[in-house]
Backbone as XML, in Angstrom:
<?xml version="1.0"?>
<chain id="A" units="angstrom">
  <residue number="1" name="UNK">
    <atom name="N" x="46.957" y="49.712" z="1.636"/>
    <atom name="CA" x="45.998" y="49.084" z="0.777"/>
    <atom name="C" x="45.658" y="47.693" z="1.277"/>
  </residue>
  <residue number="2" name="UNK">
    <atom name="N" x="46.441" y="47.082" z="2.121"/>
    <atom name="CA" x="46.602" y="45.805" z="2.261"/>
    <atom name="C" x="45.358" y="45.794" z="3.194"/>
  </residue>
  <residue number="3" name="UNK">
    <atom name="N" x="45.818" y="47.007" z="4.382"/>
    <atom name="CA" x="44.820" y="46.951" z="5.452"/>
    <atom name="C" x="43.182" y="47.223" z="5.441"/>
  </residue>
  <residue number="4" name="UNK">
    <atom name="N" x="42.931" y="47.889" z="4.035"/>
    <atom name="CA" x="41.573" y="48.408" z="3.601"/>
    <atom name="C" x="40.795" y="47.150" z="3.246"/>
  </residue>
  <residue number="5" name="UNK">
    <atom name="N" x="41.761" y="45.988" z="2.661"/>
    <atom name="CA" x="41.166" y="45.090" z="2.070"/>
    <atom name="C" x="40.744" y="44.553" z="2.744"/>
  </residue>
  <residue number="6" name="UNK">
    <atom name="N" x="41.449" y="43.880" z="4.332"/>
    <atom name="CA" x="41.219" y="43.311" z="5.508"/>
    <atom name="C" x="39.717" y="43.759" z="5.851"/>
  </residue>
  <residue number="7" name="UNK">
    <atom name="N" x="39.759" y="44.837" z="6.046"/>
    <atom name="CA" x="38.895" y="45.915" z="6.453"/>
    <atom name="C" x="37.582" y="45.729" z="5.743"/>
  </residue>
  <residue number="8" name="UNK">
    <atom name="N" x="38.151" y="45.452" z="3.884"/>
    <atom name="CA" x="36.485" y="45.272" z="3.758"/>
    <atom name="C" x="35.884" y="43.626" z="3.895"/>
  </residue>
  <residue number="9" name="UNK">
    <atom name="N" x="37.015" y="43.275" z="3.727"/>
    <atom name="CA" x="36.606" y="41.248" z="3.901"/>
    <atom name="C" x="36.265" y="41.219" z="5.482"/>
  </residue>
  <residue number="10" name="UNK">
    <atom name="N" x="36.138" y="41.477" z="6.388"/>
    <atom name="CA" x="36.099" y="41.016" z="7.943"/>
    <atom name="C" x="34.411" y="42.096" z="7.894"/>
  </residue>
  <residue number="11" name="UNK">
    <atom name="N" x="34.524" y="43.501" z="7.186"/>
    <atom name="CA" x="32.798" y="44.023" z="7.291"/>
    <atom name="C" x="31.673" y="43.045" z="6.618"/>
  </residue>
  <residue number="12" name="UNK">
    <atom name="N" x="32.468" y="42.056" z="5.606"/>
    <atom name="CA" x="31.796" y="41.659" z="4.741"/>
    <atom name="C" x="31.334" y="40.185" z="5.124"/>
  </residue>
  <residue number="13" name="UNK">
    <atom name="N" x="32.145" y="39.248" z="5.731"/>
    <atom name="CA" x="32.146" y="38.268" z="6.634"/>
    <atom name="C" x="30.979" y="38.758" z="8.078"/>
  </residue>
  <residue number="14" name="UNK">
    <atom name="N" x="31.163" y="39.698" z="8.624"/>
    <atom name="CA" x="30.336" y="40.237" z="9.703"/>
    <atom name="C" x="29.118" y="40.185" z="9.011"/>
  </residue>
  <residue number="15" name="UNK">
    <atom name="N" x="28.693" y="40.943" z="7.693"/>
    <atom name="CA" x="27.598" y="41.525" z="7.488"/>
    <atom name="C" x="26.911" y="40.236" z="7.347"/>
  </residue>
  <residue number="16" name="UNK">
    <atom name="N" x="27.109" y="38.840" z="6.684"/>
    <atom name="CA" x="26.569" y="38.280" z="6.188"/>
    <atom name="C" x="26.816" y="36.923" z="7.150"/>
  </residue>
  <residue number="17" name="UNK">
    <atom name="N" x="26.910" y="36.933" z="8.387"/>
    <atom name="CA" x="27.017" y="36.544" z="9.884"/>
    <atom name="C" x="25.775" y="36.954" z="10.295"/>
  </residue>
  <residue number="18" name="UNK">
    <atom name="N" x="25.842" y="38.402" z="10.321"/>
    <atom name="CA" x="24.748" y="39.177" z="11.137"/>
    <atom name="C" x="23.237" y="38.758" z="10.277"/>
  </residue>
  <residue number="19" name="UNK">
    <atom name="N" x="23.093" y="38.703" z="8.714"/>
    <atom name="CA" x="22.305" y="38.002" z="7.747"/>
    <atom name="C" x="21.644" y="36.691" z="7.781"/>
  </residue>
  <residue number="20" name="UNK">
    <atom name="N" x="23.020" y="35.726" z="8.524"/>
    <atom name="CA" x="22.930" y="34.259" z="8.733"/>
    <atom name="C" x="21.652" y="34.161" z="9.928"/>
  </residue>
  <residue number="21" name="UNK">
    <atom name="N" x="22.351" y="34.850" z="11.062"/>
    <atom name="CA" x="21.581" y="34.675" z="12.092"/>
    <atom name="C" x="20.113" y="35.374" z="12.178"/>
  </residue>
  <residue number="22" name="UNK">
    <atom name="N" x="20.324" y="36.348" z="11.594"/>
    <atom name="CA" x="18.818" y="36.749" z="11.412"/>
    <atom name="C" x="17.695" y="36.520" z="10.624"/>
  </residue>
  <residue number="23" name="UNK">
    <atom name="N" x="18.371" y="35.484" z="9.761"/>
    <atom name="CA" x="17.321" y="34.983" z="8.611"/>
    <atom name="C" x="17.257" y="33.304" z="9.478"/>
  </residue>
  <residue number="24" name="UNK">
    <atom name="N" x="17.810" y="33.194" z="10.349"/>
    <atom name="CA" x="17.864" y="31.797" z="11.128"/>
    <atom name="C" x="16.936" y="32.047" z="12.235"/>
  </residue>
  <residue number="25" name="UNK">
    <atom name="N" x="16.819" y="33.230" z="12.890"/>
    <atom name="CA" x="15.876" y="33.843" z="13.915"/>
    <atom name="C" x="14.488" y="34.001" z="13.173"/>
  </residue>
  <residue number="26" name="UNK">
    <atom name="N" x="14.484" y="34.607" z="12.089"/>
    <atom name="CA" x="12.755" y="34.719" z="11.355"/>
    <atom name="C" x="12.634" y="33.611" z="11.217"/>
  </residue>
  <residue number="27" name="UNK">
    <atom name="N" x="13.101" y="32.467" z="10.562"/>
    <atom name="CA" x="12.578" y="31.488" z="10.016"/>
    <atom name="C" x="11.796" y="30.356" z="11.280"/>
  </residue>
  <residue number="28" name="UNK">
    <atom name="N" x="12.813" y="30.459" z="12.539"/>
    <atom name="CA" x="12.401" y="29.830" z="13.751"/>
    <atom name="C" x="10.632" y="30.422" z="14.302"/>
  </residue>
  <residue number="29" name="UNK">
    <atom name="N" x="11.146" y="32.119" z="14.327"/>
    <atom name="CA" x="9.269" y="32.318" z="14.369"/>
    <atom name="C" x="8.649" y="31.952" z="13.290"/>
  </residue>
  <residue number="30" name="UNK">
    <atom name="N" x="8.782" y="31.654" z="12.499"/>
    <atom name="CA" x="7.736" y="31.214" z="11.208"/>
    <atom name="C" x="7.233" y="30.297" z="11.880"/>
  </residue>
  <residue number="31" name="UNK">
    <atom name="N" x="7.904" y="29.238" z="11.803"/>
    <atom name="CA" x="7.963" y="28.084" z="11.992"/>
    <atom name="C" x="7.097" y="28.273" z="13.375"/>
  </residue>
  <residue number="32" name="UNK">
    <atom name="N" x="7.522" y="28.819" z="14.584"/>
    <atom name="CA" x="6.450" y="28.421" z="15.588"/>
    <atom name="C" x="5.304" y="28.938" z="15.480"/>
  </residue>
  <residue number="33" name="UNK">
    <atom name="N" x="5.018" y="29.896" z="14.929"/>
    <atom name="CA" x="3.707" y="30.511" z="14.470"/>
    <atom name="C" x="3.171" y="29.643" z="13.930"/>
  </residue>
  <residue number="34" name="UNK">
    <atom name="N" x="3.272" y="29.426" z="12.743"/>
    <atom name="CA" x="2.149" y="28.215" z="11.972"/>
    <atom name="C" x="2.032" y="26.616" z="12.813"/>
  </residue>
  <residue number="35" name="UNK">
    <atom name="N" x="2.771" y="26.110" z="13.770"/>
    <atom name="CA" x="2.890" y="25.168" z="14.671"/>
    <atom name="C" x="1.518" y="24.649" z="14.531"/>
  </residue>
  <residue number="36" name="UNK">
    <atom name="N" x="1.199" y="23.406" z="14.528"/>
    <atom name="CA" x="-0.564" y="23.093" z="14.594"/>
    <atom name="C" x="-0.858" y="22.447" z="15.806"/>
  </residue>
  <residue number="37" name="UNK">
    <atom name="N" x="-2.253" y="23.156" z="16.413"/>
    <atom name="CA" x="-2.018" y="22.445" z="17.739"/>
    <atom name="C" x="-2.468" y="21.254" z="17.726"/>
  </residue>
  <residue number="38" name="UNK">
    <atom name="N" x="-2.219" y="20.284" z="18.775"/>
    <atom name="CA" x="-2.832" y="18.740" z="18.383"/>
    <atom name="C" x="-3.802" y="18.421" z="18.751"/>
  </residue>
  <residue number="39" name="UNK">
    <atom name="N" x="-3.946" y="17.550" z="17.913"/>
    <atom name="CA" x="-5.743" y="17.048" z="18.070"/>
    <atom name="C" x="-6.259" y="17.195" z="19.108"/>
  </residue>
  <residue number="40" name="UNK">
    <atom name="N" x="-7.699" y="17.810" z="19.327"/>
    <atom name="CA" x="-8.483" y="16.748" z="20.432"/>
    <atom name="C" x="-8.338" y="15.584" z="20.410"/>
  </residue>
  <residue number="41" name="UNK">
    <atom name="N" x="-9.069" y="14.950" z="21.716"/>
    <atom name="CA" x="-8.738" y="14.116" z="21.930"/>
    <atom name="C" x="-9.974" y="13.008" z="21.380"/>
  </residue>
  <residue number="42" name="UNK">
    <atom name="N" x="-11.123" y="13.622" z="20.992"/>
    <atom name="CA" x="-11.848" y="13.375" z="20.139"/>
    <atom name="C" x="-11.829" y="12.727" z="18.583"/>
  </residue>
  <residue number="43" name="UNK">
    <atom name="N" x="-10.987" y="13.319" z="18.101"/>
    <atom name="CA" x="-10.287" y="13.464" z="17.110"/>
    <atom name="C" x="-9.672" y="12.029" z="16.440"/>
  </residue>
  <residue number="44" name="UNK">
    <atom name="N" x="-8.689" y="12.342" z="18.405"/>
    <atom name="CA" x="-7.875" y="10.956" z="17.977"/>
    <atom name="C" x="-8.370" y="9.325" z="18.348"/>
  </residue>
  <residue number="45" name="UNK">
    <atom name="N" x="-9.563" y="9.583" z="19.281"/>
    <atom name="CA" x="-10.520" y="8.462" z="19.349"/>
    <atom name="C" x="-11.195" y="8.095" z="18.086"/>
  </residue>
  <residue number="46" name="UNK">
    <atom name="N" x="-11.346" y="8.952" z="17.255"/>
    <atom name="CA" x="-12.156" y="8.299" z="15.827"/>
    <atom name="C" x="-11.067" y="7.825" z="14.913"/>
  </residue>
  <residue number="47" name="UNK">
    <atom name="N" x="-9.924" y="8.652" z="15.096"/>
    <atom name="CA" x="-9.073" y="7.535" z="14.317"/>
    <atom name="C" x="-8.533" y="6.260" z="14.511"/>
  </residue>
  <residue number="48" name="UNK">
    <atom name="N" x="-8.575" y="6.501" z="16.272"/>
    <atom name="CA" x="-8.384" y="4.957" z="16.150"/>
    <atom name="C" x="-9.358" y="3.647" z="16.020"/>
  </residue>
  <residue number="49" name="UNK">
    <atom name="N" x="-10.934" y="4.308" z="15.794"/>
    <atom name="CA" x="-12.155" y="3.702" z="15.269"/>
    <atom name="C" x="-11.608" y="3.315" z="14.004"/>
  </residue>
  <residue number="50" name="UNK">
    <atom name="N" x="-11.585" y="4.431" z="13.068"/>
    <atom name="CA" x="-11.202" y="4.135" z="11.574"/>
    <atom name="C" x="-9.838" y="2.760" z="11.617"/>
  </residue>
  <residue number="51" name="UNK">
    <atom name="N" x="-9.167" y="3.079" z="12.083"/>
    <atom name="CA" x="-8.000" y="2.171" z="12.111"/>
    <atom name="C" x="-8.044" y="0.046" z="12.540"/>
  </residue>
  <residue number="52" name="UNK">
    <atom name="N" x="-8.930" y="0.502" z="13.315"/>
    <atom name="CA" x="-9.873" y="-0.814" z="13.946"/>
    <atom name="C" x="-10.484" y="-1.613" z="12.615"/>
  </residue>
  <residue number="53" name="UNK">
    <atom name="N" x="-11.405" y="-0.440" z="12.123"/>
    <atom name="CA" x="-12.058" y="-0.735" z="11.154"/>
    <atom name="C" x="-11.715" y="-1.130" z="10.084"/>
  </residue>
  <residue number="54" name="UNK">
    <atom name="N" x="-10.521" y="-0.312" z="9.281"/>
    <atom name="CA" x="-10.180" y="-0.862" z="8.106"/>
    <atom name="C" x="-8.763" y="-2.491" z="8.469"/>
  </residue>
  <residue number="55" name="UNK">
    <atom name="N" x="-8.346" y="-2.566" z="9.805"/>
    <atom name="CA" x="-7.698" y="-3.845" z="10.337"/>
    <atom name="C" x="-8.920" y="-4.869" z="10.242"/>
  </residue>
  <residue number="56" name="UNK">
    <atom name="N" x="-10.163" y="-4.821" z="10.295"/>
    <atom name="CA" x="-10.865" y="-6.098" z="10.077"/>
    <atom name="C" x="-11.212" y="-5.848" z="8.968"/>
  </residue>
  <residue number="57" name="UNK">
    <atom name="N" x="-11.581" y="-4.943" z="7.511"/>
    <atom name="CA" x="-11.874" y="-4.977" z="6.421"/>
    <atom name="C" x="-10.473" y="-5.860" z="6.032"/>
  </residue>
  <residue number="58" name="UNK">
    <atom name="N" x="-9.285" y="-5.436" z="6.202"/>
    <atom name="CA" x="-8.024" y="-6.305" z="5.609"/>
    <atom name="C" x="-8.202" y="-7.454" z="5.538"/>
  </residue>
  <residue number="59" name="UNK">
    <atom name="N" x="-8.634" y="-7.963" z="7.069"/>
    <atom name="CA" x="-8.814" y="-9.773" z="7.446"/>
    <atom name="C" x="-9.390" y="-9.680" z="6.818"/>
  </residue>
  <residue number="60" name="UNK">
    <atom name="N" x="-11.350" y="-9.205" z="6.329"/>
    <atom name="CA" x="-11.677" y="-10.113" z="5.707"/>
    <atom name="C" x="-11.279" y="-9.979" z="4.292"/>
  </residue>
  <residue number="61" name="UNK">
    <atom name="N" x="-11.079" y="-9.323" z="3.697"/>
    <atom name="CA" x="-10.133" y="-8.980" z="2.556"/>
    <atom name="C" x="-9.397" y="-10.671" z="2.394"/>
  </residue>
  <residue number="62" name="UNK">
    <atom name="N" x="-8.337" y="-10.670" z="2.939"/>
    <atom name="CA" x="-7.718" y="-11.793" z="3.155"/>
    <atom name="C" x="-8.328" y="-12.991" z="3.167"/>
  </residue>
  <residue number="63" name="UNK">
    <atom name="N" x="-9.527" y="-13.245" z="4.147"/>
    <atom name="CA" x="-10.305" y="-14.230" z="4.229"/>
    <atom name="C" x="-10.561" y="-14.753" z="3.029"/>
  </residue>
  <residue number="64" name="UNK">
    <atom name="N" x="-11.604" y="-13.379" z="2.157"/>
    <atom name="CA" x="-12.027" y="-14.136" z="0.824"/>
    <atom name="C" x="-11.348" y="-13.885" z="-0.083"/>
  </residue>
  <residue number="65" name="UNK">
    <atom name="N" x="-9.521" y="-13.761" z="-0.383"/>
    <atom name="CA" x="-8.762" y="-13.950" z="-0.876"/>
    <atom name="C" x="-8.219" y="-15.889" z="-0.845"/>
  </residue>
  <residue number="66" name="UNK">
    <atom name="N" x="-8.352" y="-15.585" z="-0.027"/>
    <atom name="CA" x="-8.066" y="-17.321" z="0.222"/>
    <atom name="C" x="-9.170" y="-18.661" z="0.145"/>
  </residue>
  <residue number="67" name="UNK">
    <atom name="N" x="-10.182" y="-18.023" z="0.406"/>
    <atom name="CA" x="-11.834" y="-19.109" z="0.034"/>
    <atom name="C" x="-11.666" y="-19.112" z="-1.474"/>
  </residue>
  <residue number="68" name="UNK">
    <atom name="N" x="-11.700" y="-17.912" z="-2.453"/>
    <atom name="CA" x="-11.191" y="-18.063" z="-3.636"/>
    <atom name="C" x="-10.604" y="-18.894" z="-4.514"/>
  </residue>
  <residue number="69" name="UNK">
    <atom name="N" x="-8.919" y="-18.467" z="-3.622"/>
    <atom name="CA" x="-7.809" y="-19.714" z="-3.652"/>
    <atom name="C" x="-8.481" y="-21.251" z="-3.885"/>
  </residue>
  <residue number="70" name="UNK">
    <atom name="N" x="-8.795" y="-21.399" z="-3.078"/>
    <atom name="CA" x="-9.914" y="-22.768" z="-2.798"/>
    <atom name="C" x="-10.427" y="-23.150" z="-3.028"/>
  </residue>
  <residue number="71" name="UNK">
    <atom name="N" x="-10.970" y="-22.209" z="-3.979"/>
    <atom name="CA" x="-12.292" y="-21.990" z="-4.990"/>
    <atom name="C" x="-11.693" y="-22.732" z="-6.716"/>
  </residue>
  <residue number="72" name="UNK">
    <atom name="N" x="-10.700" y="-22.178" z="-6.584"/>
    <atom name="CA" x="-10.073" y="-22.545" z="-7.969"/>
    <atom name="C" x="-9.448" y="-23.465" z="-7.711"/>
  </residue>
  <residue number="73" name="UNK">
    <atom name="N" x="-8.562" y="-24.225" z="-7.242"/>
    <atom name="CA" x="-8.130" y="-25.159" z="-6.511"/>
    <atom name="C" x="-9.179" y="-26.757" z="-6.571"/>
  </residue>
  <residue number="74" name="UNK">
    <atom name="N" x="-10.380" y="-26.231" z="-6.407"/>
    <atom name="CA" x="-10.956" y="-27.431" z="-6.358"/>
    <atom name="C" x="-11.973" y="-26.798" z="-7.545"/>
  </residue>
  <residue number="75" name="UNK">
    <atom name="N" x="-11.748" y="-26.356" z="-8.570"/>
    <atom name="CA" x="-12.648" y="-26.297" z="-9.987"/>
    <atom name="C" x="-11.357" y="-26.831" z="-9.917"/>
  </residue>
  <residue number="76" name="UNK">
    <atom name="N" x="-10.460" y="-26.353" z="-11.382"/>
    <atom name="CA" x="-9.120" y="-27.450" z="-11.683"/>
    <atom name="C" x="-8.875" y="-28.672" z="-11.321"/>
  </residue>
  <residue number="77" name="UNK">
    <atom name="N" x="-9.164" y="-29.107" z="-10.194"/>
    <atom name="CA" x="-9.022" y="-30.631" z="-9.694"/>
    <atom name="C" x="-10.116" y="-31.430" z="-10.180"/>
  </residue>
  <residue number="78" name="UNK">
    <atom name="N" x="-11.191" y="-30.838" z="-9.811"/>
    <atom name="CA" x="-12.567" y="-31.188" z="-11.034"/>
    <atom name="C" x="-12.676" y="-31.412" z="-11.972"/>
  </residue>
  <residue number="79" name="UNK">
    <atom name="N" x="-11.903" y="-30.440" z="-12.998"/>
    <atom name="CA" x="-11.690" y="-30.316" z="-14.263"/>
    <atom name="C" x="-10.462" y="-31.292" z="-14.705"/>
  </residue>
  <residue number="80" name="UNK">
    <atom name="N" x="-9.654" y="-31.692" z="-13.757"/>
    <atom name="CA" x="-8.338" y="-32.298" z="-14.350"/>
    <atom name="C" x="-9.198" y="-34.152" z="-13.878"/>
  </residue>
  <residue number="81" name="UNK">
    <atom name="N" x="-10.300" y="-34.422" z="-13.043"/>
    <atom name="CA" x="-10.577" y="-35.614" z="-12.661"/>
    <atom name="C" x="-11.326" y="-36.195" z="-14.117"/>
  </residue>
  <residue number="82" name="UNK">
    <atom name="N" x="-12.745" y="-34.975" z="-14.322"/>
    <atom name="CA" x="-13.310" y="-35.202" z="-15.482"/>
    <atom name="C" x="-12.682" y="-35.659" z="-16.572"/>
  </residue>
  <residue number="83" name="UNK">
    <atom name="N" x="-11.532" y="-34.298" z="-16.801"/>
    <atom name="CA" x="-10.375" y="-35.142" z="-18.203"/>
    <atom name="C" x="-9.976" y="-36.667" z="-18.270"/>
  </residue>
  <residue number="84" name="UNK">
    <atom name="N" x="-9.543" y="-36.669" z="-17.010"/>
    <atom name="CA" x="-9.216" y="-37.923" z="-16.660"/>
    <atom name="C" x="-10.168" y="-39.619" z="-17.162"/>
  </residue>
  <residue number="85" name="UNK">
    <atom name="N" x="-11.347" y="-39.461" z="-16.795"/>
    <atom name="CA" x="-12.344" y="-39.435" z="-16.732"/>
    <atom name="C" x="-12.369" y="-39.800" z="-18.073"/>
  </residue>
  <residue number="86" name="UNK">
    <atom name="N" x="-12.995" y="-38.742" z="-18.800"/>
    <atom name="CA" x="-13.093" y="-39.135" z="-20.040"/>
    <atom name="C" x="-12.103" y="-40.028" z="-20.968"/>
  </residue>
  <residue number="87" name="UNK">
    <atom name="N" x="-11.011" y="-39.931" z="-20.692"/>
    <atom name="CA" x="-10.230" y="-40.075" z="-21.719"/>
    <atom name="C" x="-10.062" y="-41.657" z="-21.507"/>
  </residue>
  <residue number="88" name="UNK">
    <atom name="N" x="-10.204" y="-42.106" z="-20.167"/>
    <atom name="CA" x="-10.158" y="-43.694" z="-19.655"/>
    <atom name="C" x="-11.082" y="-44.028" z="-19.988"/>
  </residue>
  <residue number="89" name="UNK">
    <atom name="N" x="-12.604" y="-44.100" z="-19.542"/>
    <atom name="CA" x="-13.853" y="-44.683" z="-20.366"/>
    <atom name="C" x="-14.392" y="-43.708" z="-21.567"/>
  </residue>
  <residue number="90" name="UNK">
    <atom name="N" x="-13.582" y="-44.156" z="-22.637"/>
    <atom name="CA" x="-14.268" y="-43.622" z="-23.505"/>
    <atom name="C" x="-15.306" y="-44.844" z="-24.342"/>
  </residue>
  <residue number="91" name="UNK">
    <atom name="N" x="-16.314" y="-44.092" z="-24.828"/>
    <atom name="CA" x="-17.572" y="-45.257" z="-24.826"/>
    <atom name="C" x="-17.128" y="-46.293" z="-26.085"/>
  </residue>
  <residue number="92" name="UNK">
    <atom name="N" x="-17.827" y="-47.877" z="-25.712"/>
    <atom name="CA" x="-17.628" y="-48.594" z="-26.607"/>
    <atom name="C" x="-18.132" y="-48.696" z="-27.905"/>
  </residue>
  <residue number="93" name="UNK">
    <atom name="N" x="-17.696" y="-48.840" z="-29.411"/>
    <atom name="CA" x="-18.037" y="-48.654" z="-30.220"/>
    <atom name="C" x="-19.541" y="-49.918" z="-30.536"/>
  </residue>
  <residue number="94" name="UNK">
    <atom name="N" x="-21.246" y="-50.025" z="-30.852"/>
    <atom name="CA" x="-21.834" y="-49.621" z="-31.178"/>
    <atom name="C" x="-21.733" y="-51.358" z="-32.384"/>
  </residue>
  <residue number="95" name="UNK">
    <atom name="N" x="-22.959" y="-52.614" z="-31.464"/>
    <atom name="CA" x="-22.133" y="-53.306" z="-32.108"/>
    <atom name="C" x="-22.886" y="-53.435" z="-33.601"/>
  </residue>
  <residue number="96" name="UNK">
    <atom name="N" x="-22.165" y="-53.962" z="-34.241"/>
    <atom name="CA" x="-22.839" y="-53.942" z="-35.838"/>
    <atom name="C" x="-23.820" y="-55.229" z="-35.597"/>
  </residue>
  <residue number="97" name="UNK">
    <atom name="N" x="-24.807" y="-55.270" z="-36.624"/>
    <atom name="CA" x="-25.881" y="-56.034" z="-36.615"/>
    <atom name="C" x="-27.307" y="-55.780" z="-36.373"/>
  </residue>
  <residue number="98" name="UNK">
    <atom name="N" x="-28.267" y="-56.404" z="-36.142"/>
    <atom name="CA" x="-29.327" y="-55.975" z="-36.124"/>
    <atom name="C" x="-30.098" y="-55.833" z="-34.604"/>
  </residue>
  <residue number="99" name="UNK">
    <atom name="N" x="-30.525" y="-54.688" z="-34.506"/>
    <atom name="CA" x="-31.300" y="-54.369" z="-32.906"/>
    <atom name="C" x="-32.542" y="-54.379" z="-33.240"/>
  </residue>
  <residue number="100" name="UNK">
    <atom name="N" x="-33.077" y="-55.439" z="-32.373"/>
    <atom name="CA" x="-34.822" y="-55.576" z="-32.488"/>
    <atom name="C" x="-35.203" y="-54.723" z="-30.840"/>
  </residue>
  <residue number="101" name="UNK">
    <atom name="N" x="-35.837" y="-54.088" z="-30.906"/>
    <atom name="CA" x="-36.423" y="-54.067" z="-29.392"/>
    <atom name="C" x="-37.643" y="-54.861" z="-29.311"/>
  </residue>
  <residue number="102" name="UNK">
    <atom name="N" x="-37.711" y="-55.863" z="-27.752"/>
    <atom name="CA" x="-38.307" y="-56.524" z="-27.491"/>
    <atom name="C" x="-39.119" y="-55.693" z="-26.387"/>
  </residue>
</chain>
């Protein structure tokens, strides 16, 4: 009995060996079958157009990210001079008495 058992654990180990490798063999042709072939070379000249292209949309991206900056930067400084501004000459009060215009 001992030896039957051997017998079926070592068919059963084999069978699913023989399973391993052959589901490891289909999957390899899958795999090279659907393989994609690579670009023309056409292909890859326009992408590197596109790529060119959106590298100087970034800069200027950037550019008028920062004129912006600059933009607000010197409104606020404007706005903080004016305050300024006002609050030091504020107008003199308006003298009492009588105004003839001559």
């Amino acid at each position: 009995m001992d030896r039957d058992m051997v017998e079926t654990f070592l068919a059963f180990i084999a069978g699913m060996t023989a399973m391993g490798c052959c589901t490891g063999i289909i999957v390899m042709l899958i795999r090279r079958r659907t393989k994609q072939p690579l670009p023309p070379v056409e292909v890859t000249r326009r992408l590197d157009e596109v790529l060119e292209r959106l590298a100087r949309l970034e800069n200027g991206v950037d550019s008028t990210a920062v004129e912006v900056e600059r933009i607000s930067e010197a409104q606020r400084f404007t706005a903080r001079v004016l305050a300024d501004r006002s609050a030091a000459q504020s107008l003199p009060d308006k003298p009492r008495g009588y105004t003839t215009p001559h």
